[in-house]
C-alpha positions, -999 to +999 in steps of 0.1 A: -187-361-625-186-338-656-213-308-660-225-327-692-252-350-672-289-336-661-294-340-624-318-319-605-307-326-571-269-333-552-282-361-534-256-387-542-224-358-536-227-369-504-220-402-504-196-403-531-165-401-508-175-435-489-187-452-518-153-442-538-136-461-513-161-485-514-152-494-549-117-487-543-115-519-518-142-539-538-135-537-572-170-545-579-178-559-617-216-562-611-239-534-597-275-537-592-295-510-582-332-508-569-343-472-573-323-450-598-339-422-603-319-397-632-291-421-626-266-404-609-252-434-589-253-452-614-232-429-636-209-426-607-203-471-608-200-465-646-170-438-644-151-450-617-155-488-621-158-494-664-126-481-667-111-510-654-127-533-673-158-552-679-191-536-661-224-546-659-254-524-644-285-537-635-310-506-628-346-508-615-370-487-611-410-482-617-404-442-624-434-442-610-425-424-583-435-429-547-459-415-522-437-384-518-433-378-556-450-358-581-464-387-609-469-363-632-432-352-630-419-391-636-418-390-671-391-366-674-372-381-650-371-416-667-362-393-698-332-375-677-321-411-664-319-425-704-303-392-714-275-394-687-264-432-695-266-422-731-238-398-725-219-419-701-216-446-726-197-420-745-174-427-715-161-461-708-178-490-720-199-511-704-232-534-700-266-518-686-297-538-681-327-514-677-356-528-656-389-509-656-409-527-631-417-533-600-388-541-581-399-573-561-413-586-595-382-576-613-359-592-583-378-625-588-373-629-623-333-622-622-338-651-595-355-672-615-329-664-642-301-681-623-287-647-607-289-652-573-255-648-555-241-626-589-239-591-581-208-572-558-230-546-549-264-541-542-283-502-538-311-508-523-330-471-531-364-477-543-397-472-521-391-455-488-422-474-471-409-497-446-427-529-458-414-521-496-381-520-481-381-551-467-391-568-493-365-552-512-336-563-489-347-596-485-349-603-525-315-581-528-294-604-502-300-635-521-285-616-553-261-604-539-225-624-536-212-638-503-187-614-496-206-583-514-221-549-505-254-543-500-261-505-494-292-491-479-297-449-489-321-425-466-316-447-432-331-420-414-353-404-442-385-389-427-417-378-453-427-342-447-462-332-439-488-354-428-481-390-424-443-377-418-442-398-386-458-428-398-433-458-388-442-478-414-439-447-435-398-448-434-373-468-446-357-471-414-379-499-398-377-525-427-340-515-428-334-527-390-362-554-391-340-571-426-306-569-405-321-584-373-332-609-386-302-617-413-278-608-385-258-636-385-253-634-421-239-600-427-217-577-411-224-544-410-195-526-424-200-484-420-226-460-425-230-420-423-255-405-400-288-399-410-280-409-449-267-447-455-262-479-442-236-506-456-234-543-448-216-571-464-230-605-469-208-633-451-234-662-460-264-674-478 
């Protein structure tokens, strides 16, 4: 991605070799993301995918921050994320749907819109408490198309400091508890150690 967009951290980099192929082998036309942060994923869908035609973005996020955040820092981060699609629409065009809520709330109502099965790929990157995540998952599977990506980030993310080795304070344990009990509905496709997990949805 160019030096013209305002990220404070590299955490995507990473990932951006698997999820290129990702795309490469997907050709995904509708991307919904739970947790975005300054947007750098989602700037990454919008340059490698809008260039091939229509794109639609579905970001959602609180910018609230979590437990491990700084509130008083959100603000400017929600300013960085509107500053970096701004200039990405300078790009390639395509379709963004902002969501500032909650993200079960927010899940729910694209349900009750009629957009359940809809989206090729689903980021599931918002709260990193296990219950939140669950809940996440569970709303994100039934809006995401048989056949489609769902991507979980920080599998083995651990808070610092006190309440670091809380179970219930890491995404990994709604992350397992969602795919045992959805396992015969997915297939889980790759992941990288310590970062990501991807499955794909083989039925509703």
């Amino acid at each position: 991605m160019s030096d013209d967009y305002e990220f404070t951290n590299d955490w995507f980099a990473v990932n951006a070799p698997i999820w290129r192929k990702m795309v490469t082998e997907t050709t995904p036309r509708r991307f919904l993301e739970i947790g975005t942060f300054e947007g750098q994923s989602a700037v990454f869908m919008i340059e490698t995918c809008a260039p091939n035609g229509a794109f639609e973005l579905t970001c959602i996020d609180t910018w609230a921050g979590g437990i491990e955040h700084n509130p008083a820092a959100m603000g400017e981060v929600e300013a960085r994320f509107d500053r970096n699609i701004a200039r990405a629409k300078t790009k390639h065009a395509f379709t963004l749907r902002k969501i500032k809520s909650d993200s079960t709330l927010a899940m729910a109502q694209l349900l009750a819109e009629g957009a359940a099965n809809s989206f090729d790929i689903s980021y599931v990157d918002a709260s990193h408490q296990a219950p939140d995540v669950l809940a996440d998952a569970i709303l994100a599977f039934k809006l995401t198309r048989i056949g489609g990506i769902m991507v979980f980030d920080d599998y083995l993310w651990r808070m610092a400091g006190p309440g670091g080795h809380d179970f219930l304070n890491l995404p990994k344990g709604g992350i397992d508890a969602f795919v045992n009990t959805y396992f015969r509905k997915l297939n889980i496709v790759t992941g990288t150690p310590l970062r990501q997990l991807y499955v794909q949805k083989t039925s509703d």
